[in-house]
ZAVEXVO-998241 format. One record per residue (C-alpha): y, z, x; residue in one letter. Coordinates in pm, whole numbers, plus 50000, padded with zeros to 5 digits. Example, Ala and Ser with C-alpha at 12.3 -4.5 7.8 and 13.67 -1.06 7.14 Angstrom:
REM ZAVEXVO-998241
495505078051230A;498945071451367S;
***
This chain:
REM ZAVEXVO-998241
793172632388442X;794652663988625X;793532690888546X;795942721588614X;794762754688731X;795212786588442X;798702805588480X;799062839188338X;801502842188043X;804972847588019X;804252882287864X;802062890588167X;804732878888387X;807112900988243X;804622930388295X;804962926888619X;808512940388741X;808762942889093X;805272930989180X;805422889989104X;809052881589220X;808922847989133X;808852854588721X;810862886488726X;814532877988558X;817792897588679X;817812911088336X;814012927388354X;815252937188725X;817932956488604X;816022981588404X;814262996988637X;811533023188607X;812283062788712X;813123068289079X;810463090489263X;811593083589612X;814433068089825X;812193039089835X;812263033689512X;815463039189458X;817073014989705X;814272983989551X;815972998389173X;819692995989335X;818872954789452X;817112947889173X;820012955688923X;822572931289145X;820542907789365X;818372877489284X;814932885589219X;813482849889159X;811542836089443X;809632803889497X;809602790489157X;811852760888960X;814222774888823X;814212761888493X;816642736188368X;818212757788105X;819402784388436X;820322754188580X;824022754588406X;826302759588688X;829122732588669X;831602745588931X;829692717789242X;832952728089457X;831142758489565X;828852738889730X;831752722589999X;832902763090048X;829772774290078X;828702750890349X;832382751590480X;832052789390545X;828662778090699X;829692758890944X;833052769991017X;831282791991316X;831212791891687X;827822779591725X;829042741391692X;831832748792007X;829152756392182X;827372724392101X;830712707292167X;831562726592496X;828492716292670X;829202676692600X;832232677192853X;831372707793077X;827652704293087X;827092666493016X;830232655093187X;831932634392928X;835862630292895X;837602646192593X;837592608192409X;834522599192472X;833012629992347X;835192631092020X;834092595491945X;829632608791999X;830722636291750X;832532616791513X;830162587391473X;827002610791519X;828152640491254X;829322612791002X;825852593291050X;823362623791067X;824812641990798X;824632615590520X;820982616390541X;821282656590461X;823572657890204X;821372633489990X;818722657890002X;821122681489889X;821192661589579X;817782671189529X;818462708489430X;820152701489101X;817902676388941X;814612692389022X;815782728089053X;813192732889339X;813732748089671X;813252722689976X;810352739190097X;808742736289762X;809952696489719X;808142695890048X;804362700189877X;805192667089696X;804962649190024X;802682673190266X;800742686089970X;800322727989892X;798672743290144X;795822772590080X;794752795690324X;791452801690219X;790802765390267X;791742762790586X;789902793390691X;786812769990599X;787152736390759X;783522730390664X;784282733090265X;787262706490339X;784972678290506X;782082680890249X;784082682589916X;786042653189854X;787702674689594X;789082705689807X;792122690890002X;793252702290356X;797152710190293X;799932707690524X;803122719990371X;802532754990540X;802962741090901X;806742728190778X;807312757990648X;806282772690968X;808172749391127X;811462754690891X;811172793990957X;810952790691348X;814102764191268X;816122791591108X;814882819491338X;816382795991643X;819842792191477X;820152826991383X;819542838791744X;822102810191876X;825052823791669X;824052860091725X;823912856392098X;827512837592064X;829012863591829X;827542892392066X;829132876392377X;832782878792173X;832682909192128X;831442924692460X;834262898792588X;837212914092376X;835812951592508X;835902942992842X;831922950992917X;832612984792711X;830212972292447X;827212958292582X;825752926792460X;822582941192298X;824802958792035X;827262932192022X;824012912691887X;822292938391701X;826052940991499X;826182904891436X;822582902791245X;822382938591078X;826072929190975X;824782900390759X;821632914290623X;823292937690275X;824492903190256X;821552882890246X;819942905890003X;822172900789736X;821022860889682X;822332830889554X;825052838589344X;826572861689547X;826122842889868X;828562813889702X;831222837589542X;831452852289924X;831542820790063X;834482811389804X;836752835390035X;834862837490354X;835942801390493X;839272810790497X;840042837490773X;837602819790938X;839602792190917X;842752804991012X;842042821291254X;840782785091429X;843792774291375X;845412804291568X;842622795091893X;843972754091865X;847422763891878X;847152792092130X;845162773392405X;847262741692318X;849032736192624X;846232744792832X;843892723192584X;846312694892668X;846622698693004X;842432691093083X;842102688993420X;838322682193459X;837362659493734X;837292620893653X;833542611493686X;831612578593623X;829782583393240X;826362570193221X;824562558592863X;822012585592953X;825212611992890X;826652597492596X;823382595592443X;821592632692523X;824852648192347X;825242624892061X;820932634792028X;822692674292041X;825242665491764X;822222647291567X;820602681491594X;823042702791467X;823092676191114X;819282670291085X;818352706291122X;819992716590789X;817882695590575X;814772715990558X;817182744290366X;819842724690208X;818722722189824X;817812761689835X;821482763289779X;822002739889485X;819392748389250X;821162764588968X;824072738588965X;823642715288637X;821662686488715X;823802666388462X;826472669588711X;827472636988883X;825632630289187X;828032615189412X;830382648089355X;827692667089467X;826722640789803X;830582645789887X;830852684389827X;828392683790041X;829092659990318X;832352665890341X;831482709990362X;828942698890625X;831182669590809X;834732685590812X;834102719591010X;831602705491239X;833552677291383X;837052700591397X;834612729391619X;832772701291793X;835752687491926X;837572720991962X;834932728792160X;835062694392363X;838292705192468X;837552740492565X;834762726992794X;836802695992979X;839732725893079X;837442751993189X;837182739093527X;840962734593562X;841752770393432X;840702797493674X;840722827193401X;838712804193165X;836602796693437X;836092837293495X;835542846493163X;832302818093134X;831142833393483X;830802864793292X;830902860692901X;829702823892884X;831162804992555X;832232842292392X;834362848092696X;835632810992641X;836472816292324X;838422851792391X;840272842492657X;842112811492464X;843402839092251X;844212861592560X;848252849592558X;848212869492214X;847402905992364X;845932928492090X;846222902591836X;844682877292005X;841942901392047X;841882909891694X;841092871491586X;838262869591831X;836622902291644X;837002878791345X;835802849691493X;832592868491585X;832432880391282X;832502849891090X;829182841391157X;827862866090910X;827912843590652X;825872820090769X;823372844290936X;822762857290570X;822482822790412X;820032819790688X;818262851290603X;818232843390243X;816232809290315X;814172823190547X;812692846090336X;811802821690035X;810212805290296X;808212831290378X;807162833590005X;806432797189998X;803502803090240X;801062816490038X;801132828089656X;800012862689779X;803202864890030X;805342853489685X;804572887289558X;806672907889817X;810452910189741X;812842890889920X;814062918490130X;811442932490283X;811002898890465X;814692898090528X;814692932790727X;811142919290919X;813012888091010X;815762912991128X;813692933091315X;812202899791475X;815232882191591X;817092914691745X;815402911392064X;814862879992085X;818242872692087X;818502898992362X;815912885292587X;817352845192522X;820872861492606X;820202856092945X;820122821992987X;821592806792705X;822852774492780X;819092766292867X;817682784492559X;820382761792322X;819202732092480X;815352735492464X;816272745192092X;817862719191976X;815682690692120X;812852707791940X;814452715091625X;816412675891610X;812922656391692X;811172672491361X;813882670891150X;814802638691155X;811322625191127X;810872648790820X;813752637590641X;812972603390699X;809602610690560X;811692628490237X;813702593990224X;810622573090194X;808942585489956X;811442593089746X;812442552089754X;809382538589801X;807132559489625X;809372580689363X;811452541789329X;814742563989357X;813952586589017X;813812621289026X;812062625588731X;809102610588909X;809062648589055X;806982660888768X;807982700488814X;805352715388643X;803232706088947X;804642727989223X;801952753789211X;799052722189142X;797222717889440X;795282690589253X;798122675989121X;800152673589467X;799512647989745X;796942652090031X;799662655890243X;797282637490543X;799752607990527X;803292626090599X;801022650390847X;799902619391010X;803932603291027X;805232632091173X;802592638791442X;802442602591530X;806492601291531X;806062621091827X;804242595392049X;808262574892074X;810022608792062X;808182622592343X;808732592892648X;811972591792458X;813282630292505X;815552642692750X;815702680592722X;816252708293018X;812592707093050X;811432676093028X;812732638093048X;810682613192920X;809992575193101X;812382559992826X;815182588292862X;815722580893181X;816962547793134X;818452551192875X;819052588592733X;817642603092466X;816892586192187X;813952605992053X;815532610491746X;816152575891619X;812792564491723X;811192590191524X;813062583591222X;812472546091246X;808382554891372X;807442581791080X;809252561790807X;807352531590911X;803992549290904X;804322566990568X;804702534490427X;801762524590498X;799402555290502X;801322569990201X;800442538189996X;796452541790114X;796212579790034X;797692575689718X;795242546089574X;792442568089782X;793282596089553X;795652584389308X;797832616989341X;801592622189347X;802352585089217X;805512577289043X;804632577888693X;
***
């Protein structure tokens, strides 16, 4: 029998405002105690509009949100950022593909990569738990004081050695990546539309403070922005495509043989830009009804994900195969890299065309505070202890973090993207693949095999040894496999990276089999 550890009351809980975030409703939030300092009065003024819960299901009578359409805005508005022209630019200036060739990698690899995501977006609804806390039901629920003593773990066959913290770890350093990507391209914009007035440090520092009132307001908010935000972003895309048109048309790139090794390092790029959602993607579904259909909620999805990143992609395709052939293109990536790209296709427009640049830097502030908003449940998700600190203080610490980071990676960025995004696509994929398993082979495709109650249950949660194990040992195909800026495996160089399909094939494969012998070792986390 499992036994579950004792959980204070619900009248405890509701003790507590302000000090256990993860039980604290919006309604006990909004009446807030006395102000005695600024302090206080800024946590009173978030607590009466933002989200408060944390970590924790949300339970499936909150769960009553019908309107799934939000979901293909929200990740619409997501996506419909710079980031993925940069991705796209570097496939015909950097990997020296045609403009066909490279359409057809980001096609085929954005409609393959993403289906794999948007499933796990399905997950959201039904169970009403974040990703990184579906993730203890495969790498088990970590505790620090247990891995402080190593000893403890190897003597007692009932204290476990968790791993979910390390993909949490992992997801956070994910997020942290992507969020210094678009800042460094939104940063480059603007100091591109000023001419070198505005220097690129505050051109950066705008484009993450700018998102972070944002980010605290949560969930709710974040989709009703989103509902609206797509739009400019989208026009004003429109306004770049049919500016640069004639000089988009006119490509002039020299004709040059392509090798498999090409074609396959950018389609593992446009894998990477799919696979690295997944670790986040449910966060953002959790209070839509799980009665709702879940094929409307796969395509709301998909299609949010699929639709803006193949239109960029291959926007930015085409930005990339005329740079060589335009001289004042060509200028503005000497000194503004992919934000003096993108201003100078909107140069023929004068002050207006400088205008929709401002908002095309700009429109990365939604997804820098959908970033911010995951990253700091994740930081909750680490420990119960960290669960206790309101989502906003981690928010402004992440803030504080990826400032100068971004500054310092500014430098080189074409080599920071690319060491990123190998990194980031190689333990995705193998961790969704692990998600896909044992959901089908050990859940046999039911979510209510996800007993919910059992989030906070060490005892009740797998090991976690056996999708530890997949994932580490994924990495002995990935790694001869990779071809990155800083290293090119044995296998790459024949035939390009395919790191990423090996590993999903490799840690699926392995799961299987250590998943099934952990689970009769044990007998914990088996479909019921």
């Amino acid at each position: 029998m499992t036994t579950k550890h004792e959980k204070p009351n619900s009248v405890d809980l509701e003790n507590k405002i302000g000090d256990d975030v993860d039980n604290v409703s919006l309604e006990a939030g909004s009446q807030s105690l006395p102000s005695k300092n600024w302090l206080t009065r800024f946590r009173n003024a978030l607590l009466s509009c933002a989200e408060t819960r944390g970590v924790a299901p949300v339970p499936i009578e909150e769960r009553s949100d019908k309107n799934t359409l939000k979901l293909l805005t929200l990740w619409f508005a997501k996506l419909m950022r710079t980031i993925s022209m940069t991705t796209g630019i570097s496939g015909t200036l950097i990997f020296g593909l045609d403009l066909a060739v490279a359409s057809v990698v980001i096609v085929l690899s954005t409609l393959l990569f993403m289906l794999p995501v948007a499933w796990m977006g399905m997950m959201g609804p039904k169970t009403g738990m974040r990703q990184m806390v579906q993730t203890r039901y495969y790498f088990g629920y970590y505790s620090i004081s247990r891995l402080m003593n190593v000893s403890s773990v190897v003597a007692n066959s009932e204290t476990s050695y968790y791993f979910s913290i390390g993909i949490a770890l992992l997801q956070i350093a994910t997020l942290i990546g992507y969020t210094i990507m678009t800042s460094i391209v939104s940063g480059q914009t603007l100091t591109a539309v000023s001419e070198g007035d505005l220097s690129l440090a505050v051109g950066i520092t705008i484009s993450v403070v700018g998102a972070l009132p944002i980010s605290f307001l949560g969930y709710k908010y974040l989709h009703y922005i989103d509902q609206y935000l797509w739009a400019p972003s989208f026009v004003a895309l429109v306004i770049v495509a049919g500016v640069s048109g004639k000089s988009l048309a006119g490509t002039g790139a020299e004709t040059v043989a392509i090798s498999p090794r090409s074609v396959l390092t950018f389609a593992a790029a446009c894998a990477s830009l799919c696979t690295s959602w997944a670790p986040l993607v449910s966060d953002f579904a959790v209070y839509i009804d799980p009665s709702t259909p879940r094929i409307k909620t796969f395509l709301c999805v998909y299609a949010g994900y699929s639709v803006p990143s193949i239109l960029l992609l291959i926007l930015g395709a085409a930005a990339g195969a005329s740079v060589p052939a335009n001289e004042t293109w060509a200028q503005a990536y000497g000194l503004y890299s992919v934000g003096g790209i993108i201003n100078a296709m909107n140069s023929p427009l004068g002050g207006f065309g400088k205008f929709v640049s401002v908002l095309l830097a700009f429109s990365v502030l939604g997804l820098t505070a959908c970033t911010l908003y995951s990253l700091s449940i994740s930081f909750q998700s680490l420990h119960p202890i960290l669960s206790r600190l309101p989502r906003y203080l981690y928010s402004l610490v992440i803030v504080a973090i990826i400032v100068p980071i971004s500054i310092v990676a500014s430098s080189n960025f074409y080599n920071s993207l690319s060491n990123f995004l190998s990194v980031v696509g190689y333990w995705t994929a193998s961790y969704t693949s692990i998600a896909l398993t044992e959901h089908f082979c050990f859940r046999r495709g039911r979510y209510s095999a996800y007993n919910v109650s059992d989030w906070d249950n060490p005892k009740a949660l797998p090991l976690g040894f056996a999708a530890l194990a997949s994932l580490c040992c994924s990495f002995g195909l990935i790694v001869p496999s990779m071809d990155t800026a800083w290293y090119t495996g044995p296998i790459a160089v024949r035939t390009g990276d395919i790191g990423i399909q090996l590993g999903i094939a490799l840690s699926s494969l392995i799961y299987i089999v250590l998943r099934g012998a952990e689970s009769r070792w044990k007998g914990r986390g088996r479909s019921p």
